[in-house]
N, C-alpha and C positions, 0 to 999 in steps of 0.2 A: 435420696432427696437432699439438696443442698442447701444451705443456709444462704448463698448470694450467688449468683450466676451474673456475669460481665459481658457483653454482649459489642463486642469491636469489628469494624470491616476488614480488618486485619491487622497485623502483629508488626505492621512494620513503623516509618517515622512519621510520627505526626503527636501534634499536642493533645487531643483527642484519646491516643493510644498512652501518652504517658501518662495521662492523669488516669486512666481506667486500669492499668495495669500498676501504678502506687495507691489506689484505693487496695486492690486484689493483697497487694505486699503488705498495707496495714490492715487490716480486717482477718487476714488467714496471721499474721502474727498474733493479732488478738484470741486465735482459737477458731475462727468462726471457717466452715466447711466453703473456697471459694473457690468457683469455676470460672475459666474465661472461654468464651469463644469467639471464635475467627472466621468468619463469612469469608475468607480467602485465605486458604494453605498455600496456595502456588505463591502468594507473594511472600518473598524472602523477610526471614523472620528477623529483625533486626533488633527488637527490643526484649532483655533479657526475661526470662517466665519468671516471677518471684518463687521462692523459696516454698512448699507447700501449696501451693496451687497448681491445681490440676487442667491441663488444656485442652480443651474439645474443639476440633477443628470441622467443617461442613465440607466434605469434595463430593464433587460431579463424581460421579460411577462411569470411567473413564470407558467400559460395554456397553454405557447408554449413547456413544458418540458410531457416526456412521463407519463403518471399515477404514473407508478411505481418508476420513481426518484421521486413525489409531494409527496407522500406519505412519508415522513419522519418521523413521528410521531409512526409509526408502527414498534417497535423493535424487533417483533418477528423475530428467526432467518430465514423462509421462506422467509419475507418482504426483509430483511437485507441481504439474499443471491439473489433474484431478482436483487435489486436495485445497486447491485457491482456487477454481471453478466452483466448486462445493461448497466452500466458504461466502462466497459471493451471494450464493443461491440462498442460504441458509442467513445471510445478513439480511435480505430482501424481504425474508418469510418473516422475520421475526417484525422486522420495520413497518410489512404488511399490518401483523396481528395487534400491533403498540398504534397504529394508525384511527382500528377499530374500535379500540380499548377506549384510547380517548375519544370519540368520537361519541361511543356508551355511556360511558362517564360524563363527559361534557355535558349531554344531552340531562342524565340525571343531576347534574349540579342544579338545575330547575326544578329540581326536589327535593332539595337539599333541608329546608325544614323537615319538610316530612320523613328523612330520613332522619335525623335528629329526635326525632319521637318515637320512631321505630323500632331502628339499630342501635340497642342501647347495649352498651358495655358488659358483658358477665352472661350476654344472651345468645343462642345459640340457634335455629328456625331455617327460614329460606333467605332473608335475610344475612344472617351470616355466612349461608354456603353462598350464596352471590358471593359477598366480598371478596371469601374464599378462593371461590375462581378466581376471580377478578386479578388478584394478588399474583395467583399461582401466573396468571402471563404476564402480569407487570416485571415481579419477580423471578422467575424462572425456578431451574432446581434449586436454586438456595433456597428461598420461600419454602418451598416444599420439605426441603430438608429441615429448616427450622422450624418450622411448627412440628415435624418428628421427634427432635431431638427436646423441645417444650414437654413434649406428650409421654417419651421416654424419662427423663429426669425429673420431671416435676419439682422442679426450684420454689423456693417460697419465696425470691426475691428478685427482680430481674435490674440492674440498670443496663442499658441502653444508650450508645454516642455515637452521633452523628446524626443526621435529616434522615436518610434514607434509611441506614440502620433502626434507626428509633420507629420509624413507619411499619417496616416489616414485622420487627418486635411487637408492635401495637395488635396489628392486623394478627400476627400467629397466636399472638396471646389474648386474644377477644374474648374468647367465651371460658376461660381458664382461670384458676383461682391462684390469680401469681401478682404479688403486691410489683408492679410494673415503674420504674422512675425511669424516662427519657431525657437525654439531655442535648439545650439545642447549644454549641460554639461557637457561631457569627450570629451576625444581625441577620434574620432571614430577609429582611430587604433589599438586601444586597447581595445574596447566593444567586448564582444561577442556575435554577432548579427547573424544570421542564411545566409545563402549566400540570400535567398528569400530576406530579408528585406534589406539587405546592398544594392543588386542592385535595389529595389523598392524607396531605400532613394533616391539614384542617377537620377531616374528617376523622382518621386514624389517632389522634392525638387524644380526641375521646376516652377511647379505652383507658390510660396511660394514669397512676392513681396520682402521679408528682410529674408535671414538666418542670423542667430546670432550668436556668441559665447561668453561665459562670459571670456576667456584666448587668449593671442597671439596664444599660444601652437594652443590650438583649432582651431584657424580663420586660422593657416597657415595648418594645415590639411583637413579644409573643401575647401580650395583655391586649393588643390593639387587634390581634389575628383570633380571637376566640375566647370562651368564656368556658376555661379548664378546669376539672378537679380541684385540682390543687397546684399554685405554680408557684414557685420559690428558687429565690436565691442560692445557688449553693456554688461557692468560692471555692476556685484549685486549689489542694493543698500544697505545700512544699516537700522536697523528698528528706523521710525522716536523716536529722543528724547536720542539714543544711544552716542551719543558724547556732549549731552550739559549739563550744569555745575552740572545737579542733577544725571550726573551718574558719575563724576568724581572720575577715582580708585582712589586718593586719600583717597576719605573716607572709601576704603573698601580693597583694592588693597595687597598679601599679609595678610590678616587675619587670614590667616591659613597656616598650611606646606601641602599645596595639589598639587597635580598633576592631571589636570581636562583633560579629554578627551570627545566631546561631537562627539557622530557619532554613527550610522547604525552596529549595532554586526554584519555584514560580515566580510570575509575574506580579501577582497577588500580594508579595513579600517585595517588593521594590528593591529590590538591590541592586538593579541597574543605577536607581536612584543614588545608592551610596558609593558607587563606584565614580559617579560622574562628580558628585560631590568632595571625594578625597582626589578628585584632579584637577578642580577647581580650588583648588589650597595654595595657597603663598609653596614657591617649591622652598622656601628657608622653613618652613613650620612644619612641612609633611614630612621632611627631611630627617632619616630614621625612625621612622612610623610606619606602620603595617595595616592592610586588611586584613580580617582572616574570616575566611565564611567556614562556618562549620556548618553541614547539612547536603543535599544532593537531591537530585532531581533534572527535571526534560530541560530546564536552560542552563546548564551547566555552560557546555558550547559556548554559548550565546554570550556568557558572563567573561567567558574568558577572552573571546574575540572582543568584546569590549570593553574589556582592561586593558588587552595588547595595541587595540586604537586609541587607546587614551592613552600610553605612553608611560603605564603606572603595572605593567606588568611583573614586573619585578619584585612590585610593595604590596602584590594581594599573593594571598593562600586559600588554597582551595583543599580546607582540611576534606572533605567527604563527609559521607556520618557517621557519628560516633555515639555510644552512650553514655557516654558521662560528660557534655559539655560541661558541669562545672570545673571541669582541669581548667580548659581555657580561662574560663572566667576572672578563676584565682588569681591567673597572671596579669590577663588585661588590663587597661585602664580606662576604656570609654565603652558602652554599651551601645550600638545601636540599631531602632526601631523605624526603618522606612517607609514601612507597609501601606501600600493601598489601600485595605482597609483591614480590622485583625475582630475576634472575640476577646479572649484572656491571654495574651501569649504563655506558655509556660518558662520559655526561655527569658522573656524581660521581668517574671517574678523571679527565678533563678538568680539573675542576674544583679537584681536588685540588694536580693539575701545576700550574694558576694559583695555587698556595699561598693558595686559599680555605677557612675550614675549614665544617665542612659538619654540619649540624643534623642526621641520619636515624633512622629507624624500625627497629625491631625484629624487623620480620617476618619477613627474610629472611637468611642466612648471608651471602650473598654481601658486601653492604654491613659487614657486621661483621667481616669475614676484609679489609679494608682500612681500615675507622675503628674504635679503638680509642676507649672514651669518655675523654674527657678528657686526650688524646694527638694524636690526629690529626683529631677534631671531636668534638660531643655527639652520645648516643645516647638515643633516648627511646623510650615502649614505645609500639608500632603503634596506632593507633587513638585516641588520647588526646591530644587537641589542646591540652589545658589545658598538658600535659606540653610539648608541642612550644613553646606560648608561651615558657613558662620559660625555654626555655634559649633562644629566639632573643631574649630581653630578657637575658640573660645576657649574650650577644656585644656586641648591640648595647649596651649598659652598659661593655665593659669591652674597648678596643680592644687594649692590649696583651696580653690575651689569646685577641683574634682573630689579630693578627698570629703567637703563639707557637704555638699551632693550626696554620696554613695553611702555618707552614715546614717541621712535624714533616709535615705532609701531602706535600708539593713532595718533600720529601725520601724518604718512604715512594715515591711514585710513580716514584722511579728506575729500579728492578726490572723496568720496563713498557716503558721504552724500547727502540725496536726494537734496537738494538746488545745486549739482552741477552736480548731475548726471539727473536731471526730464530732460531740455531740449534735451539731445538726445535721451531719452527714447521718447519723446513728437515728433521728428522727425521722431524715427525708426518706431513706434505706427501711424504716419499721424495722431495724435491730435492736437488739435487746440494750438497755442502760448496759456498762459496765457498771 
């Protein structure tokens, strides 16, 4: 039995996955016995396993698939027209079943009180095995397999990140004696989550002893969606060692004329936005001045085809991912936040700690509940590139007031470090005082 079990859709990049896997890093330092799991082994494992922690992974029983999808080895094109005819069929069946499911569901959302008074959290009946089912097709084998591996290890602590992560966790952990903390990262008003899952969170969230959210934004939209447990605040921490005297930007801070963007190549992340922005620049100011995306994903493509039409292919870097963006950071001199809409980024507190100050968008609470405009970086309104020029020709124009920015930043980010964030982690978690 474990003292904390971590519960991530998988191991690879996302903010989500760092902050669940530097809990793991601080808490198994501490002594305390921690597991993480991975709803997805097949995705490449990019984020390194701390020190002491032990990784339980969930794979499909590659015997449980039909003959002819195992057989992958076989290119011939008979194999090859099999195995995507089958595929097809088997998308259809499933589309079929998720069809009826909601349709089940839908129908019981008009009894949604009364399921509120019935299906209570800790209880187990006909009521829970409905759910059960219910799960195991929404879910598939992973569901099944996690409520196994609940029933095997018997954790006395579970957190939980992500919407759908956190649902299943709920759902396997229903009738089980496991202090459960979910934790949501955007505004659920703005995910786009399928109606199944959005009225399942609502339902499933029940069980859950702490919902979380890393933003005000957030906690006041989960307060508007339900009347939970327990639901609290609980703020990213920083990675230990990030604010103390051997990363001071001073010795690194400004090294370069760059413009560091560390984030997820979605659309969601606006970096279209910043690319059109740094070629919208005086060509005398951009002049010896860099992008540099650190991060990868589906529009990589897309970013680069439109760098190379904008005529600024030359000036952007397409680092890929990496784990330790704060190398880059040390050297940059501008931080910037484009996003369509964000939760907590972890890369703009990163960034902040390197006393970078940081250009961001408007879209979302979270980034605004730590950059103040014209205090701890600029803010400029979502969507308006021209706007985002502005003020990255502002910075770059006017160094001592990047440096007077990125200390007001370093200095805000105090608050973050684990020495003052572990006690309410250590509360929300039901861990023992140190």
């Amino acid at each position: 039995m474990g003292d904390l079990l971590i519960v991530l859709p998988h191991l690879g990049a996302g903010g989500a996955q760092k902050v669940g896997l530097l809990a793991a890093e601080h808490f198994a330092a501490q002594g305390l016995k921690v597991q993480v799991l991975s709803l997805r082994p097949e995705h490449p494992i990019k984020h390194r396993l701390p020190q002491n922690v032990t990784l339980l992974e969930i794979a499909v029983d590659p015997e449980t698939l039909h003959p002819w999808l195992r057989d992958v080895s076989n290119r011939a094109l008979s194999a090859r027209a099999r195995r995507f005819t089958l595929a097809q069929v088997l998308k259809l069946q499933r589309w079929f079943v998720r069809l009826l499911t909601v349709g089940y569901l839908g129908g019981l959302q008009l009894l949604s009180p009364w399921l509120g008074d019935h299906l209570q959290p800790g209880r187990g009946g006909r009521l829970h095995a409905w759910l059960d089912s219910c799960m195991a097709v929404v879910g598939g084998e992973r569901y099944r397999l996690l409520r196994d591996v609940l029933l095997m290890h018997r954790p006395k602590r579970v957190l939980a990140l992500l919407s759908k992560t956190n649902i299943l966790c709920c759902a396997a952990a229903w009738d089980l004696p496991i202090h459960l903390v979910v934790s949501e990262r955007n505004d659920p008003r703005l995910q786009r989550m399928e109606l199944l899952w959005r009225w399942l969170r609502c339902l499933c969230y029940r069980r859950a002893d702490v919902v979380t959210a890393n933003t005000e934004g957030v906690l006041e939209a989960l307060r508007e969606m339900g009347d939970w447990q327990r639901l609290e605040l609980l703020p990213n921490p920083l990675p230990a060692g990030v604010l103390h005297e051997d990363a001071d930007p001073a010795h690194g801070r400004g090294a370069q004329p760059e413009i560091l963007a560390v984030a997820r190549l979605v659309p969601q992340k606006g970096l279209d936005l910043l690319l059109r922005a740094f070629a919208a620049l005086e060509p005398s100011s951009r002049a010896g001045w860099r992008v540099t995306l650190v991060g990868d994903g589906p529009e990589r493509d897309r970013l680069q085809r439109l760098a190379a039409d904008l005529a600024i292919g030359d000036s952007v870097v397409f680092e890929g991912f990496r784990s330790d963006p704060f190398t880059f950071m040390q050297r940059a001199s501008i931080f910037a936040l484009p996003s369509r809409f964000e939760g907590m980024p972890n890369a703009l507190l990163e960034a902040m700690a390197a006393g970078l100050p940081a250009v961001v968008s408007d879209a979302s609470p979270g980034p605004l509940e730590m950059v103040s405009d014209g205090v701890h970086g600029l803010v400029v309104p979502t969507e308006n590139h021209l706007a985002f020029a502005e003020a990255l020709q502002q910075l770059i124009e006017d160094g001592r007031l990047r440096h007077r920015l990125g200390d007001a930043a370093r200095e805000k980010l105090r608050s973050l470090d684990w020495s003052m964030v572990e006690p309410h982690w250590r509360s929300v978690l039901a861990l023992p005082a140190r």
